[in-house]
C-alpha positions in Angstrom: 0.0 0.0 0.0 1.0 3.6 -0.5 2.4 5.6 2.1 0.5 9.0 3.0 2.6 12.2 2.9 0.4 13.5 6.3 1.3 12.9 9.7 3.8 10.2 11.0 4.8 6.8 9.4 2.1 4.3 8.7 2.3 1.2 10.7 0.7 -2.2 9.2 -1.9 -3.0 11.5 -0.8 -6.4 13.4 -4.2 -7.7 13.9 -4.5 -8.0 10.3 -1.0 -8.6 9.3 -1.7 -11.8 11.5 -4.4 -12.7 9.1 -1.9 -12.1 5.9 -4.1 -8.3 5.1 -1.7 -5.5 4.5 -3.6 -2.9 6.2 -1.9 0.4 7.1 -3.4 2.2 9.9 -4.1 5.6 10.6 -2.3 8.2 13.2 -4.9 9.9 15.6 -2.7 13.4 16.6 -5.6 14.4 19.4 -5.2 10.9 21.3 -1.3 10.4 19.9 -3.0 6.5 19.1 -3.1 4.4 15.6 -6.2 2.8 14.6 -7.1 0.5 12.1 -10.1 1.3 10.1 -10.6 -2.5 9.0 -10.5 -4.7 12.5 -11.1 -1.6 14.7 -7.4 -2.3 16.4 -6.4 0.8 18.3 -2.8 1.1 20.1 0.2 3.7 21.1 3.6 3.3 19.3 5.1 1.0 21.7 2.3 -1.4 21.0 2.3 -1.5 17.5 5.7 -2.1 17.2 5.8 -4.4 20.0 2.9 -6.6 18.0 5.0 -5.9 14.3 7.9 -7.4 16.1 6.3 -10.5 17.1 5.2 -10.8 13.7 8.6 -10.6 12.3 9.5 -13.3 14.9 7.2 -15.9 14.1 8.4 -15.6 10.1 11.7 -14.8 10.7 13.4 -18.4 9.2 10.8 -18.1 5.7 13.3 -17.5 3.4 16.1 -20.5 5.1 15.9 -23.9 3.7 15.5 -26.3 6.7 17.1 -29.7 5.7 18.1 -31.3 9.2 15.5 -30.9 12.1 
């Protein structure tokens, strides 16, 4: 998805990256939160990232070819 000039970076909402939907969410300035306008996921920063993180985690060996287990 494009990225919007306005306001700070986009996060991908990590509800729905969990679900395989790239959905960027949207910065709310008044409550300094992001929302998601698909799942209705709102968080601060810390959260997001925190949740982005565990996704990376959980797909971090995809691109290694596991031979020996």
């Amino acid at each position: 998805m494009a990225q919007g000039r306005k306001g700070k970076l986009n996060y991908r909402c990590p509800r729905c990256l969990m679900r395989e939907i790239d959905m960027d969410m949207l910065y709310d300035a008044e409550k300094d939160e992001y929302y998601c306008l698909r799942c209705s996921f709102v968080g601060n920063e810390q959260e997001v990232l925190r949740l982005n993180a565990q996704f990376r985690e959980k797909y971090r060996n995809r691109t290694m070819r596991i031979t020996e287990f």
